[in-house]
RODO-2510 file (C-alpha; in nm, 4 decimals, decimal comma):
residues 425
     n   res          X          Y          Z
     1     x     0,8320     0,5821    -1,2245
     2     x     1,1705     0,3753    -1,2449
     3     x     1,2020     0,0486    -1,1226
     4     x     1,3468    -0,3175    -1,1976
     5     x     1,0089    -0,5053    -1,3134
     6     x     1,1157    -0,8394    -1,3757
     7     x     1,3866    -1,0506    -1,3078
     8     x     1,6329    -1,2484    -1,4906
     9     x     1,7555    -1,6530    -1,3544
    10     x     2,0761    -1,8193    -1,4013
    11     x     2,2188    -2,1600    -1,2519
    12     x     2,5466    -1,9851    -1,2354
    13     x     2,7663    -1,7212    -1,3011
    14     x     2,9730    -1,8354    -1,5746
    15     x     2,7631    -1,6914    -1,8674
    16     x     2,6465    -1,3683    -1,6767
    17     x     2,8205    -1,0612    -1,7790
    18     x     2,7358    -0,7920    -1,5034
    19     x     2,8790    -0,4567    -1,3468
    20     x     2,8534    -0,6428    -0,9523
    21     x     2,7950    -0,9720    -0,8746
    22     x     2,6457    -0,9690    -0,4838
    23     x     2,7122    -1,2286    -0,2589
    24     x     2,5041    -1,3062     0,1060
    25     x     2,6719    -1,3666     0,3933
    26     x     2,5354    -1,4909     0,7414
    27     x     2,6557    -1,3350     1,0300
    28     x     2,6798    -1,6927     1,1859
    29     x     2,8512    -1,8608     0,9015
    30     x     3,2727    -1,7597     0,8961
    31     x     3,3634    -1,9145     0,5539
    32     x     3,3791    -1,5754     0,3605
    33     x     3,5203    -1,4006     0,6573
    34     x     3,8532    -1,4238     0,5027
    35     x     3,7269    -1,2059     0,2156
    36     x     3,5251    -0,9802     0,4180
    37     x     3,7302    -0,9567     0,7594
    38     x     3,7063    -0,6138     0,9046
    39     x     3,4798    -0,5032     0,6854
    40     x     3,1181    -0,6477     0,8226
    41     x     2,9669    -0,8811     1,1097
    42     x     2,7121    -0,9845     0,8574
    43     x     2,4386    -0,8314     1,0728
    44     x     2,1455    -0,7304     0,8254
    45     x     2,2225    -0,4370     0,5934
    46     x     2,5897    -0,4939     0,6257
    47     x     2,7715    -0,4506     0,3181
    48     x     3,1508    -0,5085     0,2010
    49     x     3,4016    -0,4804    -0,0840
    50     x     3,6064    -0,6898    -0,3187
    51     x     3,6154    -0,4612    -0,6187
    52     x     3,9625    -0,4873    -0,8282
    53     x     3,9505    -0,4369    -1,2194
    54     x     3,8068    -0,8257    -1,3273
    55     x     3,5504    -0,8428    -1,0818
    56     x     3,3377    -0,6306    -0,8417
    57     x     3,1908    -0,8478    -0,5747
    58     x     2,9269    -0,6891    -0,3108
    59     x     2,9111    -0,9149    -0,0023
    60     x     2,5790    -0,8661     0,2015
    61     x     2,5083    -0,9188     0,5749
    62     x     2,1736    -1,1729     0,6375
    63     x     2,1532    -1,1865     1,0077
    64     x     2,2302    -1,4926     1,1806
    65     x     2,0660    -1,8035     0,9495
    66     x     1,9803    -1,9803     1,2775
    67     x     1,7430    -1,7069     1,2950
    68     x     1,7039    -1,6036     0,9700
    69     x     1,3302    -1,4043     0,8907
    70     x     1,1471    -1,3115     0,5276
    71     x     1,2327    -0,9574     0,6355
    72     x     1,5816    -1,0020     0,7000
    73     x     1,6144    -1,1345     0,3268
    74     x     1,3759    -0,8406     0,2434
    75     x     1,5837    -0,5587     0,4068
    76     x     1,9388    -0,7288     0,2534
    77     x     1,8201    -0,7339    -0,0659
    78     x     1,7091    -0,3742    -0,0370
    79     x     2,0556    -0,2518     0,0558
    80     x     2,2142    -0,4692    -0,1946
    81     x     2,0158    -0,2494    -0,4690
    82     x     2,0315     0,0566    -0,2791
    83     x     2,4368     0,0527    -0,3614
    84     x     2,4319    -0,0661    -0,7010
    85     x     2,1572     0,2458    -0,7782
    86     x     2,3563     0,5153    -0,5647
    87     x     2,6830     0,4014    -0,7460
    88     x     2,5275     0,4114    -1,1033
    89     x     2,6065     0,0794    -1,1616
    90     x     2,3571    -0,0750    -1,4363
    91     x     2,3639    -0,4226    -1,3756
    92     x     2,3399    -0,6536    -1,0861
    93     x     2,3690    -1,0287    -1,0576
    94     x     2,2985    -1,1459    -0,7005
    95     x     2,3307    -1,5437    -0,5751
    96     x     2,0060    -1,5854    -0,3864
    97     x     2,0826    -1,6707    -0,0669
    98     x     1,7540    -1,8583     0,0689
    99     x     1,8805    -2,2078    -0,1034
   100     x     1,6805    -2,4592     0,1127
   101     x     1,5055    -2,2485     0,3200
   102     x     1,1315    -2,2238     0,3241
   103     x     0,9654    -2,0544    -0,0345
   104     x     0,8765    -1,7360     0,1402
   105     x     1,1974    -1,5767     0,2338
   106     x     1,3069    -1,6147    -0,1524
   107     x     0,9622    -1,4316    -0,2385
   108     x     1,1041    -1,2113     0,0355
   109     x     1,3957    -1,1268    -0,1077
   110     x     1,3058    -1,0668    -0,4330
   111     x     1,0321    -0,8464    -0,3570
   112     x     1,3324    -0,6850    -0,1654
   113     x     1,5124    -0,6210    -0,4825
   114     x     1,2507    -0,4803    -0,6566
   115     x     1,1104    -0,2560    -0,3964
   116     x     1,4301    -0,0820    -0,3437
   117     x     1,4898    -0,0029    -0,6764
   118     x     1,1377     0,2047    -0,7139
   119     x     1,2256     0,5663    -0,7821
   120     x     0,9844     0,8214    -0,8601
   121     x     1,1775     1,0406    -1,1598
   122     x     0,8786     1,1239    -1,3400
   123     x     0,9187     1,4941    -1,3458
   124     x     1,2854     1,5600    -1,3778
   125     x     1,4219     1,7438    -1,6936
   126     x     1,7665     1,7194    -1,5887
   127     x     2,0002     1,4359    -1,5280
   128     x     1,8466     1,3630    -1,1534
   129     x     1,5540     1,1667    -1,4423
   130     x     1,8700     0,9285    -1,4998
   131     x     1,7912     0,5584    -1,3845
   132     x     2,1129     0,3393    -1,4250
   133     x     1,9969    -0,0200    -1,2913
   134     x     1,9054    -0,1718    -1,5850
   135     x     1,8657    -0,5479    -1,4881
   136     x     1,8509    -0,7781    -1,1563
   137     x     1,9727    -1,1743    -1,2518
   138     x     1,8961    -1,4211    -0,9719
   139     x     2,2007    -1,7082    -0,9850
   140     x     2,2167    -2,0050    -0,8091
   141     x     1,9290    -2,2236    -0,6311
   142     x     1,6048    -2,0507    -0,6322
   143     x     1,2095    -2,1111    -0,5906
   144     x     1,1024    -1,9540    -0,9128
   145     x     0,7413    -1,9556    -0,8679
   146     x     0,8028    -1,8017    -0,4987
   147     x     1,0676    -1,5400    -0,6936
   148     x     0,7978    -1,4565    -0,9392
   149     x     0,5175    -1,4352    -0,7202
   150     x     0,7500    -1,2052    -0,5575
   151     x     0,8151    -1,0188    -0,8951
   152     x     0,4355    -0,9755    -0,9207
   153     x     0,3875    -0,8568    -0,5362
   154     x     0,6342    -0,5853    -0,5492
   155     x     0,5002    -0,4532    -0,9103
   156     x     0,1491    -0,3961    -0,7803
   157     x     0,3102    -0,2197    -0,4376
   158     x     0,5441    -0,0131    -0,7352
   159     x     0,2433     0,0716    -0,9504
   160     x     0,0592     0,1972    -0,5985
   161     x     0,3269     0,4267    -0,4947
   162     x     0,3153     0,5931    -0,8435
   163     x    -0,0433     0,6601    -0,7719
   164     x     0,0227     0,7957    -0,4364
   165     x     0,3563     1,0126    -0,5587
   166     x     0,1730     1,1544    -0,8546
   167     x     0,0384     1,5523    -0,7435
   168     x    -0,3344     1,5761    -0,7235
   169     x    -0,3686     1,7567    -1,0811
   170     x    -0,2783     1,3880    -1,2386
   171     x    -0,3819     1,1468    -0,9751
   172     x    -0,7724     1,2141    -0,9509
   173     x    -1,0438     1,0905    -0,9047
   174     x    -1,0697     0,9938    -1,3427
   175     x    -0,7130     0,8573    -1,3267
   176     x    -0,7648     0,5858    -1,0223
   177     x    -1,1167     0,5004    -1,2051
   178     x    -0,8827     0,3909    -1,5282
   179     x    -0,6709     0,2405    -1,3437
   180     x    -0,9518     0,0632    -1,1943
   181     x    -1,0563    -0,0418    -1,5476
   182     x    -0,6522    -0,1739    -1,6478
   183     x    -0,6645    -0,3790    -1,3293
   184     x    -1,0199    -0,5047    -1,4219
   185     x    -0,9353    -0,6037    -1,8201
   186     x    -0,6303    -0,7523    -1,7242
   187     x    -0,7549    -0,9449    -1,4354
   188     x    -1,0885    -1,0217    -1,6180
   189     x    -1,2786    -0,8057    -1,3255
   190     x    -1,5616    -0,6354    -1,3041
   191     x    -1,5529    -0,2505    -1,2991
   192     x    -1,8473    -0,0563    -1,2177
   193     x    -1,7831     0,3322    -1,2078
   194     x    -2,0716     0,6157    -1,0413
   195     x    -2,0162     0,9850    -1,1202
   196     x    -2,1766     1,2008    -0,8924
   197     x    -2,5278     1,2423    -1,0748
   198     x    -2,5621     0,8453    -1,0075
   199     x    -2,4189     0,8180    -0,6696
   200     x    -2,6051     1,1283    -0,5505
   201     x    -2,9280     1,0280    -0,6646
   202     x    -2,8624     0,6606    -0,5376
   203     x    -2,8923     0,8627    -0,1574
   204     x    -2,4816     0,8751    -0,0833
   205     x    -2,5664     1,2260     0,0454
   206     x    -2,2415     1,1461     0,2784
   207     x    -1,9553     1,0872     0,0077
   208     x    -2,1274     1,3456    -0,2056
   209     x    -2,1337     1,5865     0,0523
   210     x    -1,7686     1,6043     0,0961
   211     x    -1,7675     1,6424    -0,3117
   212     x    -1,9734     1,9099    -0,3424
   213     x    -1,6739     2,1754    -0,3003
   214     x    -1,4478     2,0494    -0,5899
   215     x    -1,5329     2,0871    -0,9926
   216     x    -1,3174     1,7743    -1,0639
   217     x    -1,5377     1,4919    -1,1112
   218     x    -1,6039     1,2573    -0,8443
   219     x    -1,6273     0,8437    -0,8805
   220     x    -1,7073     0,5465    -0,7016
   221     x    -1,5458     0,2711    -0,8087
   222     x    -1,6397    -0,0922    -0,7541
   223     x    -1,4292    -0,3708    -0,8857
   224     x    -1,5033    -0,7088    -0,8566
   225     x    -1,3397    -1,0612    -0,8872
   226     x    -1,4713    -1,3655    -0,8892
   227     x    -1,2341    -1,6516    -0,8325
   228     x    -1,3658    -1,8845    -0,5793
   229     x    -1,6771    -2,0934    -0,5628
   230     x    -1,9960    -1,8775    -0,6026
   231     x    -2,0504    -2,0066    -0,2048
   232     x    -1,7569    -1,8237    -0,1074
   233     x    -1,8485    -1,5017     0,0629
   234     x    -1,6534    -1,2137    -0,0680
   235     x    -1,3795    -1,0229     0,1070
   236     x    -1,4886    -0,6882     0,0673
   237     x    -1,1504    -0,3955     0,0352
   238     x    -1,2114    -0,0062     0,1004
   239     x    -1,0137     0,2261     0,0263
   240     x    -1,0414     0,5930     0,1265
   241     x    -0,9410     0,7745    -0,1974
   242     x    -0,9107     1,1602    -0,1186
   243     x    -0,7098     1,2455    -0,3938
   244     x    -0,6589     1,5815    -0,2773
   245     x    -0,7371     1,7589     0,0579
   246     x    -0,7250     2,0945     0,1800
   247     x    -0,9439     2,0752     0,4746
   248     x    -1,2477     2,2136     0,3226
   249     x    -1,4210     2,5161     0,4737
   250     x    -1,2466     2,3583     0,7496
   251     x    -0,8814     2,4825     0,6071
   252     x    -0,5630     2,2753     0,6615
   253     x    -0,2206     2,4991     0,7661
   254     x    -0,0424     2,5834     0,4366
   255     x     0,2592     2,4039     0,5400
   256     x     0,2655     2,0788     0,4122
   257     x    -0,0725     2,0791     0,2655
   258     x     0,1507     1,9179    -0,0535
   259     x     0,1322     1,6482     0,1114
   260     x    -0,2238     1,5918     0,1230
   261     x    -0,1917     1,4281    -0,2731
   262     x    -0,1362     1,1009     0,0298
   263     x    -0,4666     1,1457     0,1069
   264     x    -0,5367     0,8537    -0,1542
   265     x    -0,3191     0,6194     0,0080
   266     x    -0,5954     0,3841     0,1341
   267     x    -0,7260     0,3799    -0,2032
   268     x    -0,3683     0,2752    -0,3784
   269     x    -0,3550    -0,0373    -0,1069
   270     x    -0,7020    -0,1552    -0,2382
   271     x    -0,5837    -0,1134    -0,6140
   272     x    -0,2668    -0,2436    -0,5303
   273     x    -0,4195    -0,5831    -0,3709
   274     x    -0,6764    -0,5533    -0,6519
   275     x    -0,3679    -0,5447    -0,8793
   276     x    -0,1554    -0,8775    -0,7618
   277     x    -0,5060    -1,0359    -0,7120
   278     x    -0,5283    -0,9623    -1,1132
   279     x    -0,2026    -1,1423    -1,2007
   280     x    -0,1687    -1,4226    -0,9352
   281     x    -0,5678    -1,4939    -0,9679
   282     x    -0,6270    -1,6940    -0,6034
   283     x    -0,9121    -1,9006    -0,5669
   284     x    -1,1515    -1,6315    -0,3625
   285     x    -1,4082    -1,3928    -0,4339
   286     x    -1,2788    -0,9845    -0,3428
   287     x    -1,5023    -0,6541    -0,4228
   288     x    -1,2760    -0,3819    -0,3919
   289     x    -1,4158    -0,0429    -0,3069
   290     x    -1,3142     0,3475    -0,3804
   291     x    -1,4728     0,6715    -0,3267
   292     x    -1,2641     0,8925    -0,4404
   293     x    -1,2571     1,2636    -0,5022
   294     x    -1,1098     1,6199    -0,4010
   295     x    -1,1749     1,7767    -0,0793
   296     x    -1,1718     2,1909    -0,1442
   297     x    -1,3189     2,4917    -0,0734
   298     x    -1,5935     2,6184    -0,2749
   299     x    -1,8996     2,8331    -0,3126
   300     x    -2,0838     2,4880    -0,2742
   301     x    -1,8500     2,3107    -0,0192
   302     x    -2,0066     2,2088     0,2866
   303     x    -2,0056     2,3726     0,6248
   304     x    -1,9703     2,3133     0,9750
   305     x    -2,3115     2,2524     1,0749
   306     x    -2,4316     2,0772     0,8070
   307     x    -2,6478     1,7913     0,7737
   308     x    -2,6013     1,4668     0,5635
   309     x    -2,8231     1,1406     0,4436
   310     x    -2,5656     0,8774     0,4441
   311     x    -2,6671     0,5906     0,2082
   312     x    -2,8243     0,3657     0,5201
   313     x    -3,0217     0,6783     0,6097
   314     x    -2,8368     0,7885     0,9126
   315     x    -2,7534     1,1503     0,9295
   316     x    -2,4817     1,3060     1,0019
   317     x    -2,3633     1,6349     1,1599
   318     x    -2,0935     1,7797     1,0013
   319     x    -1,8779     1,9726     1,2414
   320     x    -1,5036     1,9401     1,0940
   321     x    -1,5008     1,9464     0,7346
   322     x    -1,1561     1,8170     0,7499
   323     x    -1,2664     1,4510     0,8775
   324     x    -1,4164     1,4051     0,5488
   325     x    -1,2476     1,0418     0,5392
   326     x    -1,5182     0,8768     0,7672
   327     x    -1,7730     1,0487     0,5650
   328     x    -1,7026     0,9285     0,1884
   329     x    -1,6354     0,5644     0,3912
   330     x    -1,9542     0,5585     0,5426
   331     x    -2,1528     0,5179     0,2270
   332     x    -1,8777     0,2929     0,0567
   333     x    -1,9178     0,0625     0,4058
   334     x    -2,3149     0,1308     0,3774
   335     x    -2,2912     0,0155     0,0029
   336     x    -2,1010    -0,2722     0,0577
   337     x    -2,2825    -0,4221     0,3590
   338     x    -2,6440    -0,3605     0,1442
   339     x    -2,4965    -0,4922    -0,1885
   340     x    -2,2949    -0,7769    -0,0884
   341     x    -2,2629    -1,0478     0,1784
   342     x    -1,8730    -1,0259     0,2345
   343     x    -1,6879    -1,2640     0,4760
   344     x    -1,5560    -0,9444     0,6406
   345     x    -1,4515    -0,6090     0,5679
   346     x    -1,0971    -0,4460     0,5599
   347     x    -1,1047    -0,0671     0,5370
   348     x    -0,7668     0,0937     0,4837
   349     x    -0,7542     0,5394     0,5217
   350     x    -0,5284     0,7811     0,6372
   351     x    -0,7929     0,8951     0,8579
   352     x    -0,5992     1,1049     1,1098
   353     x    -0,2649     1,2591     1,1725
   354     x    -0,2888     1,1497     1,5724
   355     x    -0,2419     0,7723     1,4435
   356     x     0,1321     0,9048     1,3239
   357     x     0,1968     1,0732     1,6512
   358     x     0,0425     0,7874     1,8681
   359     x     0,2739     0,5248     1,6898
   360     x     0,5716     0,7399     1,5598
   361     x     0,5141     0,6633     1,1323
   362     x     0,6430     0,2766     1,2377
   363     x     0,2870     0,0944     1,2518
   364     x    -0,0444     0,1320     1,1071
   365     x    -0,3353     0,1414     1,3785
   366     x    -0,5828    -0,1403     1,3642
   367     x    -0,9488    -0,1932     1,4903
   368     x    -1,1842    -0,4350     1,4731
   369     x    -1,4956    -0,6455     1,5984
   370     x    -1,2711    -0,9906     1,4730
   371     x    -1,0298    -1,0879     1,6993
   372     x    -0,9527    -1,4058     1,4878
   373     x    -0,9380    -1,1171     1,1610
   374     x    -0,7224    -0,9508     1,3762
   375     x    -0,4862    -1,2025     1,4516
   376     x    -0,4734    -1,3179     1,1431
   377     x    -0,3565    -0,9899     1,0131
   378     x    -0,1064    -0,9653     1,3086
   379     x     0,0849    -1,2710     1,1862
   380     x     0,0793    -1,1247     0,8126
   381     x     0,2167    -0,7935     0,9309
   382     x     0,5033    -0,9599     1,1055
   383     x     0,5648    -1,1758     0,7539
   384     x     0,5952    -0,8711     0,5750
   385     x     0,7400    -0,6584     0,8067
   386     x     0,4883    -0,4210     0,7708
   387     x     0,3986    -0,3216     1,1679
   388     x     0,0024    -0,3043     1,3086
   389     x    -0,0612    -0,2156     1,6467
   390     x    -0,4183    -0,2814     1,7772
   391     x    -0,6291    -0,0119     1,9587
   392     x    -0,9032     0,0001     2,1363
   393     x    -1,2554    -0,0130     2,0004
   394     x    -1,5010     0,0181     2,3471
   395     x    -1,8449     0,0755     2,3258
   396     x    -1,8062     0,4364     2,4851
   397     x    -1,6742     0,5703     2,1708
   398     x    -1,9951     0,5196     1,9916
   399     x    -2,1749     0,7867     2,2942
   400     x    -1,8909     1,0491     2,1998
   401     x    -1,9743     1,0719     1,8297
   402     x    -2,4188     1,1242     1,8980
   403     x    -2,5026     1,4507     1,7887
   404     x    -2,7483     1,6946     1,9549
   405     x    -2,9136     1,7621     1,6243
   406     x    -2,8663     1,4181     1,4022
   407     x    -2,8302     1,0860     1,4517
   408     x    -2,4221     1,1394     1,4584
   409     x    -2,1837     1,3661     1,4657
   410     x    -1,8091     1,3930     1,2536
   411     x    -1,6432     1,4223     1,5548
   412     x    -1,5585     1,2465     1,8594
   413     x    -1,4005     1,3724     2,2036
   414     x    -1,0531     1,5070     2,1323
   415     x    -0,8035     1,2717     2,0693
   416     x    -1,0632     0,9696     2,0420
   417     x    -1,1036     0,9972     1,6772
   418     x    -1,2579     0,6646     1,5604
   419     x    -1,0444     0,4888     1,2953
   420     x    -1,2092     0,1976     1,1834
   421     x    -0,9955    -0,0783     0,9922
   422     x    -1,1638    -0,4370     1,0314
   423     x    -1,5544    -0,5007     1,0318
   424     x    -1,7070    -0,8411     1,0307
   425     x    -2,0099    -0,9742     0,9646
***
């Protein structure tokens, strides 16, 4: 992994020695247009040029400021860095642009500036490994607790998609449970880890079912932090953390199977959360939640047909091995609805491809019983510009997954898949 971890502040730019100096403009706002005339509107993304052999200067587009949003701030700064990196410049100084605005669009934008400059070079041997940004300086007036909370937000999303990027022969199973155990030290967390003698003999015939086909050791991984009153009712996070997935008996096409390694991704949310939760330590109680392991083919693997003993007893018929995801989350839910009284659950998995061709790779799909939850988590995806789109959760999808032969089934009707994301109790 490359990225820009930590910023650098200045009051001005008279001290700051720096290959471009980057400079906002509002699409709304005509004082720079002499400089920049013909070369931008100042519409979001929009970037111009004032390079001569003193002084490179990189003016950015913001939108209009009467109607200026965090993500417009975000998505500037992203292009802004985007440059600098493609040109192979290796330092930036940019004047933050959110001077009297409200502290969240300069967390915003500096989570902006660090996102964009994530690369994943970790397995290059030739000079594609070269990273040339070496630091970010914020000039001018800026909320430095928002900036640095914004520092710490985008580290914890950076250290997640190394996770997820990693192939499956380095991100398993082992490596999220240390990372588990990082987070946990540094955040003064709990970390409680199960290998599959404990879990399976604890009765998650479910989540060890699915394991039974790989020789690379399951976990289950339960972190815990305890920062609010001991009143407080926990927020419980799960995370689906199929490290690898072929499919199972069950066998995925070969093309694109690679990409199964993504199969984790609900996981590297939870540790990601888990992660800022360490460093910015809010006043709330959160049990995080990860079963993790491989899905593969096996002399052991199980079948079509199958039966399974989730953790709450239930059984389970097993008629796609390939929608393993529900099964290893049924005993994490199980667990954490036995084990805990949580305020409400959020469960985060890649469960199925037909969320990605229902909304087009833009939104994630959400479900719930909350409808306050929901909301709530409506408002936060439009703050961080990252999209949710509620579907349905009827009581007629709970008839299509009853199995002849146990008490449910793997499967619903085709193309009613249940995906559940929000559970409250």
């Amino acid at each position: 992994m490359a990225h820009i971890n930590k910023l650098h502040y200045k009051e001005n730019l008279k001290s700051i020695k720096s290959d471009v100096v980057a400079k906002g403009v509002f699409e709304d706002d005509k004082k720079h247009w002499t400089i920049t005339s013909g070369q931008m509107k100042g519409k979001v993304g929009d970037l111009a040029f004032s390079f001569n052999k003193k002084k490179k200067t990189l003016f950015f587009g913001l939108g209009k400021k009467k109607k200026a949003t965090a993500e417009n701030f975000r998505r500037a700064a992203g292009s802004v860095v985007n440059f600098v990196i493609d040109k192979k410049y290796g330092s930036l100084a940019v004047e933050c642009p959110t001077g009297g605005m409200e502290a969240y669009n300069c967390q915003a934008f500096t989570e902006g500036l660090i996102l964009s400059s994530y690369r994943f070079l970790d397995y290059f041997s030739d000079e594609r490994a070269n990273y040339y940004l070496k630091n970010i300086t914020m000039v001018g007036t800026c909320n430095k607790n928002a900036s640095k909370k914004g520092v710490i937000i985008a580290n914890a999303v950076c250290d997640s998609r190394d996770l997820g990027n990693h192939p499956g022969n380095v991100t398993t199973p082992t490596r999220l449970a240390n990372f588990a155990k990082e987070v946990g030290k540094k955040g003064n967390m709990k970390v409680t880890i199960f290998d599959r003698d404990k879990f399976t003999k604890m009765g998650m015939g479910s989540f060890a079912g699915v394991a039974l086909g790989t020789n690379e050791p399951p976990k289950f991984i339960i972190m815990e932090y305890f920062g609010g009153s001991k009143k407080d009712k926990p927020v419980l996070l799960v995370g689906k953390g199929l490290t690898f997935d072929t499919g199972g008996i069950s066998l995925k096409p070969g093309l694109r199977m690679d990409e199964m390694k993504f199969d984790m991704c609900g996981s590297a949310v939870v540790f990601g959360a888990m992660n800022a939760i360490a460093a910015l330590k809010p006043k709330m109680n959160v049990v995080a939640i990860v079963p993790s392991t491989h899905n593969m083919l096996g002399g052991s693997a199980v079948k079509p047909g199958d039966i399974l003993t989730a953790y709450n007893g239930k059984t389970i018929e097993v008629l796609n091995t390939d929608a393993e995801g529900r099964l290893i989350l049924a005993d994490a839910l199980a667990y954490a609805s036995k084990h805990y009284d949580p305020e409400y659950i959020l469960d985060f998995a890649t469960l199925t491809g037909a969320i990605v061709i229902t909304l087009g790779g833009i939104a994630t799909g959400i479900m719930g019983n909350n409808e306050v939850l929901i909301e709530n988590i409506k408002v936060s995806s439009e703050n961080t510009g990252e999209h949710v789109w509620q579907l349905p959760l009827w009581d007629e999808y709970c008839d299509q997954v009853k199995s002849k032969v146990a008490d449910v089934k793997n499967l619903g009707a085709r193309g009613k898949l249940v995906q559940l994301l929000v559970l409250h109790f």
